[in-house]
TORZARO-658202 format. One line per field, with one value per residue (C-alpha): y, z, x; residue in one letter; residue number from 1. Coordinates in steps of 0.02 Angstrom, whole numbers. Each point is the difference from the previous one (the first is absolute). Example, Ala and Ser with C-alpha at 12.3 -4.5 7.8 and 13.67 -1.06 7.14 Angstrom:
<kolvos>
north <- [-225	172]
up <- [390	-33]
east <- [615	69]
resn <- [A	S]
resi <- [1	2]
</kolvos>
This chain:
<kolvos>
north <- [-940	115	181	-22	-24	-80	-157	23	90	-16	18	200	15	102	-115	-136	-93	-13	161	40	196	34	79	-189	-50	80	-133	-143	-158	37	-90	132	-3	75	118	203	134	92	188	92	190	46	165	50	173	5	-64	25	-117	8	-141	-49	-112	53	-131	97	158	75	105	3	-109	-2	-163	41	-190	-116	-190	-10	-83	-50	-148	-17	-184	72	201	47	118	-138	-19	195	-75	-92	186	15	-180	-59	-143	16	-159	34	132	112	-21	13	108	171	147	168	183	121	147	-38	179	98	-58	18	181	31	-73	109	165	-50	161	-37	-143	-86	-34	-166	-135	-101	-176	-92	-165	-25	-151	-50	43	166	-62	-172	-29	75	188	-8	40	77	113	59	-5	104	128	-4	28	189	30	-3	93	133	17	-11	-135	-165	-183	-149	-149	-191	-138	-147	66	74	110	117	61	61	147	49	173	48	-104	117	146	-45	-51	176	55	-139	-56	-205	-158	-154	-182	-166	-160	-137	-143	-146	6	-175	48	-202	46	169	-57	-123	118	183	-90	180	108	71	-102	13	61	127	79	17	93	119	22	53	131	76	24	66	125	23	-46	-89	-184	-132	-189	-112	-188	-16	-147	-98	-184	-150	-123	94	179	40	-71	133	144	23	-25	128	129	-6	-5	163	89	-39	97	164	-49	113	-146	-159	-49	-153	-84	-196	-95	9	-111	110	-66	-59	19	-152	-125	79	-16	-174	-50	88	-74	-174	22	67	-89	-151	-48	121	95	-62	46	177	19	-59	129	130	-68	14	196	23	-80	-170	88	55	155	149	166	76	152	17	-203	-27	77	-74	-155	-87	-141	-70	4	177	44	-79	104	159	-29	-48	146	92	-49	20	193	29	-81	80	169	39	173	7	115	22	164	118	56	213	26	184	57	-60	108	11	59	188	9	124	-36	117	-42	67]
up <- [-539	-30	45	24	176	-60	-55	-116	14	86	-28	30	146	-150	-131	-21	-108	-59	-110	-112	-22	-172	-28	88	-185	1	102	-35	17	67	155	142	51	-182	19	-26	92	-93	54	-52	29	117	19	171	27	188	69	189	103	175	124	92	129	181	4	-137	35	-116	-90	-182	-125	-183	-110	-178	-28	-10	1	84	-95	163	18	176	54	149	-83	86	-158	-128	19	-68	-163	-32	17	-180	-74	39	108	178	-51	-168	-76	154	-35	-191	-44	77	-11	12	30	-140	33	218	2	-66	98	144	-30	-21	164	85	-94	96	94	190	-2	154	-6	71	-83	-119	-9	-158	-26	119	-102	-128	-15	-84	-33	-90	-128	-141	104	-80	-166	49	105	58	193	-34	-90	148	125	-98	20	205	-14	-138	138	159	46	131	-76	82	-100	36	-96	-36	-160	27	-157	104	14	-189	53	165	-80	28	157	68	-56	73	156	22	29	112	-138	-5	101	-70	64	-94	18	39	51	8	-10	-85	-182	-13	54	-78	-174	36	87	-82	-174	-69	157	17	122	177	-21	-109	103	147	-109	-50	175	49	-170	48	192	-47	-98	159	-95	153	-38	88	-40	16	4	-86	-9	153	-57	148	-69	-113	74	179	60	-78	86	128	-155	-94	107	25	-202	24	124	-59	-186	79	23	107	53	-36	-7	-85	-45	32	-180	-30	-146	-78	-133	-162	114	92	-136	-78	161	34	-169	8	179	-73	-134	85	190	-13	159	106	-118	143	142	-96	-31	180	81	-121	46	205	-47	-50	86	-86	-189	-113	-21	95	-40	202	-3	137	12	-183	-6	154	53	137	117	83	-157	-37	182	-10	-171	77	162	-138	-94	147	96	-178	-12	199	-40	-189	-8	163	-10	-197	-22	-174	-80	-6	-179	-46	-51	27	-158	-152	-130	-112	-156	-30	167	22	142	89	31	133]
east <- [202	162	-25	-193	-97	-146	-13	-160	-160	-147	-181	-74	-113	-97	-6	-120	90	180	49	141	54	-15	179	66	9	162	100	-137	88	152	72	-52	196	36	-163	65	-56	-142	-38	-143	-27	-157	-59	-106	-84	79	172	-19	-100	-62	48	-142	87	46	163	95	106	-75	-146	23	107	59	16	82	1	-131	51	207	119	105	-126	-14	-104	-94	-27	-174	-26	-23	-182	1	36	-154	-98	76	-46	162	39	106	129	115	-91	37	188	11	-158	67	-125	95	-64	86	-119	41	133	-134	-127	91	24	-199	-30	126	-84	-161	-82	40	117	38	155	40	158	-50	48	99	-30	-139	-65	139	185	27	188	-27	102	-95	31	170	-75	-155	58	-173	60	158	-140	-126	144	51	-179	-11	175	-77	-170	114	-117	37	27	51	55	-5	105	107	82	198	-87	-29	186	-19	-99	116	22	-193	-6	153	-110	-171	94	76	-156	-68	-112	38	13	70	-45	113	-105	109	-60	142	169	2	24	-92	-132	10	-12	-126	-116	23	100	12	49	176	108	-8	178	-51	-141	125	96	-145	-29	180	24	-145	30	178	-102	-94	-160	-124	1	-62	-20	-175	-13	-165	-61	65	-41	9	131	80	78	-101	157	110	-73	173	105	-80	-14	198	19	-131	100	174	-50	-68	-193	-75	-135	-71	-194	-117	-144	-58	-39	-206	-74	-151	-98	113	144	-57	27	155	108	-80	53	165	34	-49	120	145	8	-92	68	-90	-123	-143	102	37	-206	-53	102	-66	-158	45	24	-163	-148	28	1	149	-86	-74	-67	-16	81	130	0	33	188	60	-108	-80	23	179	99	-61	50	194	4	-55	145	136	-22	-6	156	91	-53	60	156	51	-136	-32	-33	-74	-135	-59	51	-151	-26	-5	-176	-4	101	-110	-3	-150	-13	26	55	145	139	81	203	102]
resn <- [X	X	X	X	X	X	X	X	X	X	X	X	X	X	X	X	X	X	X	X	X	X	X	X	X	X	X	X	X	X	X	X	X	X	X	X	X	X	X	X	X	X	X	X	X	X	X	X	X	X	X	X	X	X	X	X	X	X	X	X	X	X	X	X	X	X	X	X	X	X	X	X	X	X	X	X	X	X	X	X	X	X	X	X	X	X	X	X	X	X	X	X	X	X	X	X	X	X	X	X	X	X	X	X	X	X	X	X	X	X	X	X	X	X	X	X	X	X	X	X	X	X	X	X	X	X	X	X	X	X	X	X	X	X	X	X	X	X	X	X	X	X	X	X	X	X	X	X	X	X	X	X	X	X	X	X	X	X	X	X	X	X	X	X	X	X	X	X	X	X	X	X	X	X	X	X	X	X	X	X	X	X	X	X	X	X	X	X	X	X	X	X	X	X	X	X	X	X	X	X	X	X	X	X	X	X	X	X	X	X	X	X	X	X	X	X	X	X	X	X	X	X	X	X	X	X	X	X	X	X	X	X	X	X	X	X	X	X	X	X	X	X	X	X	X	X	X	X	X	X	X	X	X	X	X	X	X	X	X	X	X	X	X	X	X	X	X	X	X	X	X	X	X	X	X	X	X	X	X	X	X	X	X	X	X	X	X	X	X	X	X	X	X	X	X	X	X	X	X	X	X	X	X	X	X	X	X	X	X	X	X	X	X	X	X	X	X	X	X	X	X	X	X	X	X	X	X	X	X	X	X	X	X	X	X	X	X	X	X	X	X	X	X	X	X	X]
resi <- [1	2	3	4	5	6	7	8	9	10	11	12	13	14	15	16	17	18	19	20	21	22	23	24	25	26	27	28	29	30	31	32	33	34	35	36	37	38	39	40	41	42	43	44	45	46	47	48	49	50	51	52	53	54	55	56	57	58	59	60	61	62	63	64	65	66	67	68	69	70	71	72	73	74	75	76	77	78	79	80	81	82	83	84	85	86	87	88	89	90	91	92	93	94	95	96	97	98	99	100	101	102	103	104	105	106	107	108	109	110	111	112	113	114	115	116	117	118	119	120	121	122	123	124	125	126	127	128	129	130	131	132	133	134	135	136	137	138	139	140	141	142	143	144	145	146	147	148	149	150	151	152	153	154	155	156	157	158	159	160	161	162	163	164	165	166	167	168	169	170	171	172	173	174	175	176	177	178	179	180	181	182	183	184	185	186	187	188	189	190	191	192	193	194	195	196	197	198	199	200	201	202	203	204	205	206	207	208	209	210	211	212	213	214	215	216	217	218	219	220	221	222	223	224	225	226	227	228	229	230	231	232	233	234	235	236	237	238	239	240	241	242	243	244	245	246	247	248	249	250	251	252	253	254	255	256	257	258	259	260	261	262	263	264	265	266	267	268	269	270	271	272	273	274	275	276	277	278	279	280	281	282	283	284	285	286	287	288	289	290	291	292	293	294	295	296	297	298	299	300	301	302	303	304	305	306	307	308	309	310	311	312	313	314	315	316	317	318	319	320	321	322	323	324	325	326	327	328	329	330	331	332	333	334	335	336	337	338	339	340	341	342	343	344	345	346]
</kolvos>
C-alpha cells in the first residue's frame, strides 16, 4: 500500500484472541491506505535504558518514539509494539507513541550521584527523526540537554531531519560530544519506497552525510538490513556512494525475522516480488540455521553459514578499498558537567 510497509496486521504473540485498541474507533472503516497517523502522548518515569547485548557498540540508549512512522517491512523493533496492546503490522506505523516529558527526564538521570559517564545512544530501537520530529521536536530538545550537561550522544538514522538541528550538532561536536551514523540501505529509490515508504531518499541521506562532514561532524553510513535478493549485491556500490560524500566508514547488519516481523516481511515480500519472494526467504533462511530469525548474540547481526561468509569478505574488501584506515572517533567523556558544578576557564 502507498507510503506504508505493512500490508495488514498480524495476530499478538500476547493475545489470545483477535483485539481491537479502543481509540481504533477513530479511523474504523477506512481503507488502511487512507488510515492517518494517530499519536498519543506517553509519559515514563525513566528515559535511559541499558543495552544488554554484547554485539552493539553500545551501553545505554534513548527512544523518544515509540511505533516509527518510516514503516520499514523487516524493522526488528515492531514486536516492541505489542508490549503496549498494539499490534507490530499497521498500528506500528500510524499509532505513534511519543515521550513529551523525555528532556526532563533526561536531565534527572544526568543529576544522578556518581554518574558514569558513558554516550548514550538515540534511536536505539525506533527513529528519533521520523517524520512526526518535525513538529515534535522532542529530539532537537534532548540534544540541548547533553550540550547543557557536556555529556556524549551518538545518533543513528535514516531521516535527512537531522540537518535541522546542525547548529547544536556543530556545538556538541566542538567538544567531541557526538557521532553520527546515516542508514542507507539501497541506492534504488524502487526499492526504497517499497521497503522504508516514508524514509528520505537515498539521495537525500548522502547529502546529510556530506553537510555534516563539511561541518566536520563524524559521520559514517550503515547498511542495515542486508537482505539476499534485494541489496547484498550493492555493498561495492555503496561503499563508493559512502566514500565519495565524506563518510568516515561504512558497517551493516544481515535481515533477521523475529516474531511479528516474520509474517510482515513474508507478506510484504509476497506482495511486492512474487517472482522470487521464496528465493528472497530461503536465503534469509541460509543466514540463519535454516530460520528467518535468530536471537544469538554475535551471530544474529552478521549471520552464519556460506552466504554469511561471502557477506562478511564483501563488506570487507569494500572498507580496504574506500575506509581503509577509519577508526571510529572516540567520544570526550571527561568534561560532564553536573549540576551545580562550577568550571574553571582558562
Amino acid at each position: 500500500m502507498k507510503e506504508q510497509g505493512a500490508i495488514a496486521n498480524v495476530k499478538s504473540r500476547f493475545d489470545k484472541t483477535e483485539t481491537t485498541a479502543f481509540w481504533e474507533e477513530e479511523w474504523l472503516g477506512e481503507e488502511p491506505s487512507k488510515q492517518k497517523t494517530i499519536l498519543r502522548p506517553v509519559y515514563p518515569k525513566t528515559i535511559v535504558n541499558p543495552v544488554k547485548s554484547f554485539d552493539l557498540p553500545f551501553v545505554w540508549s534513548l527512544n523518544p518514539y515509540q511505533g516509527c512512522e518510516h514503516g520499514c517491512s523487516y524493522c526488528y523493533a515492531r514486536p516492541t509494539h505489542e508490549y503496549w496492546s498494539l499490534n507490530s503490522g499497521v498500528d506500528f506505523e500510524r499509532h505513534l507513541l511519543y515521550k513529551p516529558n523525555a528532556p526532563e527526564l533526561l536531565e534527572k538521570h544526568f543529576q544522578k550521584k556518581n554518574l558514569v559517564v558513558s554516550p548514550i545512544s538515540i534511536s536505539g530501537n525506533t527513529d528519533a527523526y521520523q517524520p512526526i520530529e518535525k513538529d515534535l521536536k522532542i529530539t532537537r530538545n534532548l540534544l540541548g540537554v547533553f550540550l547543557k550537561y557536556k555529556h556524549p550522544v551518538t545518533i543513528i538514522t535514516k531521516n535527512a531531519l537531522i540537518l535541522r538541528d546542525l547548529d547544536i550538532l556543530t556545538a556538541l561536536n566542538k567538544a567531541r560530544l557526538i557521532g553520527v551514523a546515516i542508514s542507507i540501505i539501497t541506492l534504488n529509490e524502487d526499492l526504497r519506497r517499497r521497503l522504508e515508504p516514508r524514509t528520505s531518499t537515498a539521495a537525500n541521506r548522502l547529502k546529510a552525510i556530506r553537510i555534516l562532514n563539511e561541518n566536520e561532524i563524524p559521520v559514517f553510513g550503515m547498511m542495515a538490513p542486508l537482505i539476499p535478493s534485494l541489496n547484498s549485491h550493492e555493498i561495492f556500490d555503496m561503499a563508493k556512494a559512502l566514500h565519495e560524500n565524506g563518510a568516515q566508514g561504512m558497517g551493516y547488519s544481515v535481515v533477521r525475522l523475529n516474531d511479528a516481523v516474520e509474517p510482515i516481511f513474508m507478506h510484504w515480500v509476497n506482495q511486492h516480488y512474487p517472482d522470487r519472494a521464496e528465493k528472497i526467504l530461503n536465503q534469509i533462511r541460509s543466514l540463519h540455521e535454516g530460520n528467518l530469525g535468530n536471537r544469538k548474540f554475535k551471530e544474529r547481526m552478521r549471520g552464519s553459514g556460506h552466504l554469511a561468509e561471502s557477506i562478511k569478505q564483501t563488506a570487507q574488501l569494500a572498507r580496504a578499498k574506500f575506509f581503509p584506515d577509519f577508526k571510529y572517533p572516540e567520544l570526550n567523556t571527561k568534561d560532564f558537567c553536573p549540576p551545580g558544578q562550577l568550571k574553571l576557564f582558562p
